[in-house]
C-alpha positions in Angstrom: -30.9 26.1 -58.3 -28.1 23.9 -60.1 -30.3 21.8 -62.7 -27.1 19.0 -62.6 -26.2 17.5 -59.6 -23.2 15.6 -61.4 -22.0 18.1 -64.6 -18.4 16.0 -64.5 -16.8 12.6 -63.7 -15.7 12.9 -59.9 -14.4 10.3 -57.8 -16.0 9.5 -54.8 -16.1 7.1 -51.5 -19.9 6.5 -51.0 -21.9 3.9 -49.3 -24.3 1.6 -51.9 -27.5 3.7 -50.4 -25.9 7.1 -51.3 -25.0 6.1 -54.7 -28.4 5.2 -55.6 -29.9 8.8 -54.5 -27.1 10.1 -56.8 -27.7 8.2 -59.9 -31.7 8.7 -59.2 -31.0 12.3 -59.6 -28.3 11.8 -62.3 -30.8 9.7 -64.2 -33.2 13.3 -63.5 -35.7 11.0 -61.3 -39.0 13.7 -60.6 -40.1 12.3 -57.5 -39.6 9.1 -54.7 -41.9 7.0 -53.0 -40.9 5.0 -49.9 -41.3 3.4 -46.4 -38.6 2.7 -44.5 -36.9 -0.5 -43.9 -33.7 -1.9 -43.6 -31.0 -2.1 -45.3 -32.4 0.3 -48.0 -33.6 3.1 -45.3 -30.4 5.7 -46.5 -31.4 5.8 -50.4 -34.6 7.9 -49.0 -32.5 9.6 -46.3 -29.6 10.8 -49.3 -32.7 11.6 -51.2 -34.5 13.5 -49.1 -31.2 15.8 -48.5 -30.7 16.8 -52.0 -34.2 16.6 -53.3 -34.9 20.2 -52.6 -31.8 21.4 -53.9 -32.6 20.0 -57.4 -36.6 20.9 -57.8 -37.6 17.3 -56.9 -40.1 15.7 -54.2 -40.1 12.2 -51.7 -43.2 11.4 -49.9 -43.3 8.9 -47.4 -46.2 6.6 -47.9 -48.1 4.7 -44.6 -46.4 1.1 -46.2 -44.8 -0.3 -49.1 -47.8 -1.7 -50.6 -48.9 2.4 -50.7 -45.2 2.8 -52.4 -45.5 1.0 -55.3 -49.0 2.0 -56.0 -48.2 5.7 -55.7 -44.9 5.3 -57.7 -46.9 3.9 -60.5 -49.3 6.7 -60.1 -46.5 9.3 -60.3 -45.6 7.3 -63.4 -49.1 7.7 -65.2 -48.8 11.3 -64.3 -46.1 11.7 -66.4 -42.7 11.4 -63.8 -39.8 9.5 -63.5 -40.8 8.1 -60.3 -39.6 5.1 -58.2 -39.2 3.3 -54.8 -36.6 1.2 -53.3 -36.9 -1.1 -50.7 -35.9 -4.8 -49.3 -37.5 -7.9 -47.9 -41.1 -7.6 -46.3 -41.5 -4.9 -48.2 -40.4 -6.2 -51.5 -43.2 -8.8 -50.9 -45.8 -6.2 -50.5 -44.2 -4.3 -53.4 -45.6 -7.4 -55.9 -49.0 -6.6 -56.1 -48.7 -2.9 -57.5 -45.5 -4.5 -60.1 -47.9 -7.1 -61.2 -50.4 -4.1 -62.1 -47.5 -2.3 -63.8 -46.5 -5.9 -65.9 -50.3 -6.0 -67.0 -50.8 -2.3 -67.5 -47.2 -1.5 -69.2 -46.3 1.1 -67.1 -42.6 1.6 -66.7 -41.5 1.9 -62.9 -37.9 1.4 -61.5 -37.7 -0.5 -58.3 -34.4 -0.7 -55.8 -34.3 -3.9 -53.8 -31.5 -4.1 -51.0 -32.2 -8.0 -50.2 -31.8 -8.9 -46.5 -32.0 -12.1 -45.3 -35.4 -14.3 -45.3 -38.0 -15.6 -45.0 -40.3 -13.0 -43.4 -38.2 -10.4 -41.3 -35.6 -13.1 -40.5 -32.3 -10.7 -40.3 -31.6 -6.9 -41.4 -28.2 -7.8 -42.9 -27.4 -9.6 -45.9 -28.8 -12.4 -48.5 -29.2 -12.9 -52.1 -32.4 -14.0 -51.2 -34.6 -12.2 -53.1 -34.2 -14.0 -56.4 -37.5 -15.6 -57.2 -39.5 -13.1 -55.8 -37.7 -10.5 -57.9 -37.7 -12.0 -61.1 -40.9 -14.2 -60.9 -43.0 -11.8 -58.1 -46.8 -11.5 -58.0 -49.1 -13.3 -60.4 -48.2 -13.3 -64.1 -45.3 -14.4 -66.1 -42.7 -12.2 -64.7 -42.5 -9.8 -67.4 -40.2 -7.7 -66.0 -36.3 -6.6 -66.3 -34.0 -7.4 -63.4 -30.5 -6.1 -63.0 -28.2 -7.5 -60.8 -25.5 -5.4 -59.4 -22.1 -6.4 -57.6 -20.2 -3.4 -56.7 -21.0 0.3 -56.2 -20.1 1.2 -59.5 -23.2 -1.0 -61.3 -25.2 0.3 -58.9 -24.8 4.0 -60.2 -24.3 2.3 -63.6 -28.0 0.7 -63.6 -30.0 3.1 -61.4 -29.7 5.4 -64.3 -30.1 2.3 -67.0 -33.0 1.4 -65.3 -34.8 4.5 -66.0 -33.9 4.1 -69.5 -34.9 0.8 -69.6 -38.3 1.0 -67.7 -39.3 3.7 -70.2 -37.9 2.0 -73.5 -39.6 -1.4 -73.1 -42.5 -0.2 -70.9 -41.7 -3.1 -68.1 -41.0 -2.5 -64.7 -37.3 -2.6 -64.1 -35.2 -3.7 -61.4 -32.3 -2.9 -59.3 -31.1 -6.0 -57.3 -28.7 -5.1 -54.8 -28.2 -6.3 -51.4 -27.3 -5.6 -47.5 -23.8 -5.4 -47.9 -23.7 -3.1 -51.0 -26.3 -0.9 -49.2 -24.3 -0.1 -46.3 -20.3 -0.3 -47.0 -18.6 2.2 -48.6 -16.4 1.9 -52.1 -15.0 4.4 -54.6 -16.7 4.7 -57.7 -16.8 7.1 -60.5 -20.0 9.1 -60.5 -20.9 11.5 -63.6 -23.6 13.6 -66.2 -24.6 10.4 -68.2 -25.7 13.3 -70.9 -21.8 14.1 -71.3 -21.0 10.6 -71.9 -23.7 10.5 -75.0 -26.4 8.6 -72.6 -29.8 9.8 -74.4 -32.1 10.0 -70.9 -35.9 8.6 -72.5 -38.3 11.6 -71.3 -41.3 11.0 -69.5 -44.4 11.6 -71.0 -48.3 11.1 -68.5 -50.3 8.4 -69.5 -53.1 10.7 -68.2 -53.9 14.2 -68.4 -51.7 14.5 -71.9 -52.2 17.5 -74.2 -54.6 16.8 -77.0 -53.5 15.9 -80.3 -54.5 17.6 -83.4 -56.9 19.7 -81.6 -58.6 16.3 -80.4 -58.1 14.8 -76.9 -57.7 10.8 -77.7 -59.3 8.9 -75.1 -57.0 6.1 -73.2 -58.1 3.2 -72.3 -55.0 0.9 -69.9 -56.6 -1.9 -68.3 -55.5 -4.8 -66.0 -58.6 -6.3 -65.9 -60.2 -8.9 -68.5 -64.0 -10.4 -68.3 -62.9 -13.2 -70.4 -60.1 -15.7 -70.2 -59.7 -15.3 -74.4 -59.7 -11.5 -73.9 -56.7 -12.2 -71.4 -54.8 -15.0 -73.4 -54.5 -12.5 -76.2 -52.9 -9.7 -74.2 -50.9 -12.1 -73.0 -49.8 -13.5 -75.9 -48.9 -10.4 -77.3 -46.8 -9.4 -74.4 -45.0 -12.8 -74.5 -44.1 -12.3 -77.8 -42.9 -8.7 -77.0 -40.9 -9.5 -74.0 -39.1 -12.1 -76.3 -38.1 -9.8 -78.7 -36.7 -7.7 -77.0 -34.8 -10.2 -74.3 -31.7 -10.2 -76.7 -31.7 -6.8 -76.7 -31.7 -6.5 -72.5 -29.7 -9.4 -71.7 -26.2 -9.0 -70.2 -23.8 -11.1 -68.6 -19.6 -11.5 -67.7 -17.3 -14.6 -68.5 -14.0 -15.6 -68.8 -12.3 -18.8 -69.0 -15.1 -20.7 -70.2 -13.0 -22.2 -73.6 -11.0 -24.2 -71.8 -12.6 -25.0 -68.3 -13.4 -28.2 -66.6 -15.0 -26.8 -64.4 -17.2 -23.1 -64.6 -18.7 -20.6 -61.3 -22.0 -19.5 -61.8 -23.0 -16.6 -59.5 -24.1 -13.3 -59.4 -24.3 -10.1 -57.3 -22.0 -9.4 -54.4 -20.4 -13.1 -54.6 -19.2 -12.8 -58.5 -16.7 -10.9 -57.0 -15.6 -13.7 -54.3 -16.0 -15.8 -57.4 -14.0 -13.9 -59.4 -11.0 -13.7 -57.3 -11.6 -17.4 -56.9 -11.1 -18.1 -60.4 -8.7 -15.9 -61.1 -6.5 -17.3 -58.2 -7.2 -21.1 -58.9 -6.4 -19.9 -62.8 -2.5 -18.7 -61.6 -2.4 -22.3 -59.7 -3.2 -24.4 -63.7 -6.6 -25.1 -62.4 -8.9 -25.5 -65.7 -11.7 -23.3 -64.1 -14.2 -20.6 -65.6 -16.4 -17.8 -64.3 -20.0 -16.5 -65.4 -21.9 -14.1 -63.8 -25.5 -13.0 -65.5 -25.9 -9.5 -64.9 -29.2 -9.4 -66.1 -31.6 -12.1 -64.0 -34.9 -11.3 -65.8 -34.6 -11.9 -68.6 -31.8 -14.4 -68.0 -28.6 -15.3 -70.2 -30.0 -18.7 -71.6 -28.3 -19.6 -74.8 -24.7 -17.9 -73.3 -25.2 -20.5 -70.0 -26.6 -23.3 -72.8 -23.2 -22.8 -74.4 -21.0 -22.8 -71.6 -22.3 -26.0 -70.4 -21.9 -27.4 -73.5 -18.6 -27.2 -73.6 -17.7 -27.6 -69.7 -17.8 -30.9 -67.7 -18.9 -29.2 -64.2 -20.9 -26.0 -63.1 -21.0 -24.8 -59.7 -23.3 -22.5 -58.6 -22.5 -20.7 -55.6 -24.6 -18.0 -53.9 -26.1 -16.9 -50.5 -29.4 -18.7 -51.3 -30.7 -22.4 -51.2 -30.1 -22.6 -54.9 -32.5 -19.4 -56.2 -30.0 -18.6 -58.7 -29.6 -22.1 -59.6 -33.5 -22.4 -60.5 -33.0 -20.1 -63.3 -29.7 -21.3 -64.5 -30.9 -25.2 -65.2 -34.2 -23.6 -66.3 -31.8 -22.4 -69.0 -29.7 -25.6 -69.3 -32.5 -28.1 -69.1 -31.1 -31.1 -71.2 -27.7 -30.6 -70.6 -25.6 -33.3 -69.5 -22.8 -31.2 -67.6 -22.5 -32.2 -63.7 -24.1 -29.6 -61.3 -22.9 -29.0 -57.9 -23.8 -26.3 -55.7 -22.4 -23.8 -52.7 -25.3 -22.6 -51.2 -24.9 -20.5 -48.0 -28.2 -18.6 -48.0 -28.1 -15.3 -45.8 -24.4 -15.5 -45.3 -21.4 -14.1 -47.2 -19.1 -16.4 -49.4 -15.5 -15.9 -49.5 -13.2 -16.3 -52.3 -10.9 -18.6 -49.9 -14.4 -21.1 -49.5 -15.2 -21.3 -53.5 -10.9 -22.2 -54.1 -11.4 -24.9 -51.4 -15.1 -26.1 -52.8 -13.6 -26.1 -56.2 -10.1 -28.0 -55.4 -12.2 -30.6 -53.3 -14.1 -31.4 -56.9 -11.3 -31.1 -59.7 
């Protein structure tokens, strides 16, 4: 049995779904949990074809609500565990990542977003923002990536393992419909040989004594007093901020100069980004920004852009999810806001360079 699945770079032509079962095992992911549901149905299906080849398990649970609460269990047992899934299922998926916010246990979610609300289409939206970044009941301390092409998906599936277990949040992948299913090149590769330092797993419960003495443990997510609670969550608060500049990540260019910037993220930065970079060739003063992470989110990097710009539009396949946690950010800015909102439909490069030319 070959311990690596991936021991060198290799170029490949894979669909968003297969990628993810490769950097799962690339990232050495023990175990899956899942239920099936589309678009994310073919990240168990890879899985569950190489899994036995590499030592590693799936089990299919009766729904996602099961899912998350076994992944989290796998995780206090001491594996790198983790789920994907998309829509429905990423709303049942809130109540067991709201356990794992108040209890600190590190779990890596995939989310495929299809359109919404309820089971509305199997395709394609970027509409599970909110629920992503703000889900179940709490303060959304939790770490959202947001990934555009098939590279960032292998990219952070394996840096979401890393990050999970680091910082003790659950972490998440945000994809979409249309990564999910079409097929790109990417490189895939050992992230050991490239000086990646893959954090260990260790159980939460069951774990070998220390000193000769077994130390109880003691992880709760349940207070009897609202003080009791206000001081956990004060502490976390002041964690999660800490360690926000650390996490944070986000693309721009143009932004010096421009009268006008594009705010997106996901699978229409790209649209945007040929946008720009087209309307940039024709003299149009116009900038891009894309924040890469969505939780926590690129504040004082947005803060500054809008300082120095007169317009931002925010375009994304959503009624304006993204844009909730941009002017969160740049509340008291003066800068003009307008919006392309096109929620559960794909945005072209050729409709942002027409949106754009109709307001400069």
């Amino acid at each position: 049995m070959d311990e690596k699945p991936v021991r060198e770079e290799k170029r490949v032509f894979m669909t968003g779904n297969e990628v993810v079962a490769w950097a799962a095992l690339a990232a050495k992911a023990d175990i899956m949990y899942g239920y099936p549901i589309t678009p994310q149905n073919e990240i168990m299906h890879y899985w569950t074809r190489m899994a036995p080849k590499y030592g590693k398990r799936f089990l299919q649970t009766e729904d996602e609500l099961s899912a998350g609460f076994t992944t989290l269990g796998g995780v206090l047992a001491g594996k790198k565990a983790f789920t994907a899934t998309a829509g429905p299922g990423n709303t049942l998926m809130q109540e067991p990542m709201s356990m794992a916010e108040m209890m600190r246990i590190p779990s890596v979610v995939v989310i495929q977003q299809r359109g919404g609300p309820s089971t509305a289409t199997v395709i394609y939206s970027q509409q599970e923002v909110t629920m992503t970044t703000y889900g179940g009941n709490g303060e959304g301390f939790r770490i959202v990536y947001s990934t555009s092409n098939h590279q960032e998906l292998y990219d952070y599936t394996i840096k979401a393992f890393n990050t999970a277990w680091k910082y003790r949040f659950p972490t998440f992948v945000l994809g979409d419909g249309y990564q999910a299913k079409m097929r790109e090149s990417l490189t895939i590769y050992d992230p050991e040989s490239k000086g990646v330092e893959l954090v260990e797993p260790e159980p939460f419960f069951g774990a070998q004594p220390s000193n000769g003495e077994k130390q109880p443990l003691h992880i709760r997510n349940t207070y009897n007093t609202e003080e009791e609670l206000y001081d956990v969550l004060s502490r976390y608060m002041d964690e999660y901020m800490k360690i926000a500049p650390e996490i944070v990540e986000y693309q721009e260019f143009g932004c010096d100069d421009a009268d006008l910037v594009v705010v997106s993220h996901g699978v229409v930065s790209r649209a945007a980004k040929g946008a720009v970079q087209e309307l940039r060739k024709e003299g149009y003063k116009v900038g891009y920004f894309r924040p890469v992470t969505l939780r926590p989110f690129p504040d004082k990097q947005l803060r500054d852009v809008a300082d120095r710009t007169k317009t931002i539009l925010f375009v994304e396949s959503a009624f304006g999810q993204l844009a909730k946690l941009a002017k969160q950010a740049i509340f008291g800015s003066t800068v003009g806001v307008e919006n392309l909102f096109k929620p559960g439909v794909g945005v072209t490069s050729e409709e942002i360079v027409a949106r754009v030319k109709a307001l400069v």
